[in-house]
C-alpha positions as CSV (number, residue, x, y, z in Angstrom):
1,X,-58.0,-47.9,-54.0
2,X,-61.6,-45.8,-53.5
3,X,-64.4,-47.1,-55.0
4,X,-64.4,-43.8,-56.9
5,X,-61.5,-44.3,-58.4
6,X,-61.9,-48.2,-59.6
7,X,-65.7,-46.6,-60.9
8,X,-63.7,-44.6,-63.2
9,X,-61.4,-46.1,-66.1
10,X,-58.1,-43.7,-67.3
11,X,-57.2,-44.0,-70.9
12,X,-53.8,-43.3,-71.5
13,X,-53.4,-41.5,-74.8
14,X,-50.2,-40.3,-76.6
15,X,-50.2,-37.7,-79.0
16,X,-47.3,-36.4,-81.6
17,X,-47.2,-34.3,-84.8
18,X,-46.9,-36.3,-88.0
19,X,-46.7,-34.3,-91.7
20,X,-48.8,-31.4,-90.1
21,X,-51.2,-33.6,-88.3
22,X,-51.8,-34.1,-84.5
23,X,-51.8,-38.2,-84.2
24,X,-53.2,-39.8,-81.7
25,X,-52.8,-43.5,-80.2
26,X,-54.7,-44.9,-77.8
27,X,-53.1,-48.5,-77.9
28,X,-55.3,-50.0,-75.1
29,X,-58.1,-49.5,-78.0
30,X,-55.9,-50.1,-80.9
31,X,-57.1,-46.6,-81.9
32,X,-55.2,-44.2,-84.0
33,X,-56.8,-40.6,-85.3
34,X,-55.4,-37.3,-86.3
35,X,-56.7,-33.7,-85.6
36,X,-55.6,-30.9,-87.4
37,X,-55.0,-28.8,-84.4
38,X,-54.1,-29.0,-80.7
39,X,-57.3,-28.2,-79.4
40,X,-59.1,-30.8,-81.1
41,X,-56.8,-33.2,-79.8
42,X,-59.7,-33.7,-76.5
43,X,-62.8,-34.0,-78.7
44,X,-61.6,-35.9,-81.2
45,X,-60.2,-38.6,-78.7
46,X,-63.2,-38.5,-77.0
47,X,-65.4,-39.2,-80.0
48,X,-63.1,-42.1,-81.5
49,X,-63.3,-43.8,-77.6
50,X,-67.5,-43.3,-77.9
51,X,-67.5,-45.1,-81.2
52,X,-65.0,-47.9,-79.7
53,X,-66.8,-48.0,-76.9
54,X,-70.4,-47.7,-77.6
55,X,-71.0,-44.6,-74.6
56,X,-69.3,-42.0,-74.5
57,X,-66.6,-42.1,-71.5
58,X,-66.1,-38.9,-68.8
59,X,-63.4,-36.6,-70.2
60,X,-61.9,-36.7,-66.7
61,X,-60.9,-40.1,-67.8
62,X,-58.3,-39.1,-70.3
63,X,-54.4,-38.6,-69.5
64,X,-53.3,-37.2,-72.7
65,X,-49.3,-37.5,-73.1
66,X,-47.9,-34.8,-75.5
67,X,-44.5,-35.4,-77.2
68,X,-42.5,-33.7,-79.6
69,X,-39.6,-34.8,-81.7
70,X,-37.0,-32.5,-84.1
71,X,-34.6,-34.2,-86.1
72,X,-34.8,-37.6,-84.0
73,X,-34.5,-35.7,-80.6
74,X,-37.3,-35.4,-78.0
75,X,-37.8,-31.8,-77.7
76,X,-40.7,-31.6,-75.1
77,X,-43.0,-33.9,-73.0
78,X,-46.0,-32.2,-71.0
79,X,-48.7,-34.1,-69.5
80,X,-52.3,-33.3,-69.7
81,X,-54.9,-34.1,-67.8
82,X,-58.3,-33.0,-68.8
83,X,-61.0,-32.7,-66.1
């Protein structure tokens, strides 16, 4: 592994729709939020890690996991990776 890439942490973060809501666990953090849209799903993570973490971290850091249930089934899984 680079030195580059031990500098840099990854924060795995998994994100679902919940009665309207965009919820969104980050479990090494014990952090749950919500954002009422998709787009805030990126800042909002970013600002509950700042507050957990006292700095805010490099949004190259995240790797957002997007999944999507209907009726029990799992409709959709997309990986994101903001940079």
């Amino acid at each position: 592994m680079s030195q580059s890439a031990r500098a840099t942490p990854r924060f795995d973060i998994t994100v679902h729709t919940d009665r309207g809501w965009w919820i969104i666990d980050i479990p090494d953090h014990g952090l749950r939020v919500r954002a009422s849209v998709l787009a805030d799903v990126v800042p909002v993570s970013l600002r509950a890690l700042e507050s957990a973490l006292g700095h805010p971290p490099p949004s190259s850091a995240l790797e957002i996991h997007i999944v999507r249930f209907s009726g029990g089934a799992l409709l959709r899984r997309r990986w994101r990776s903001s940079r």
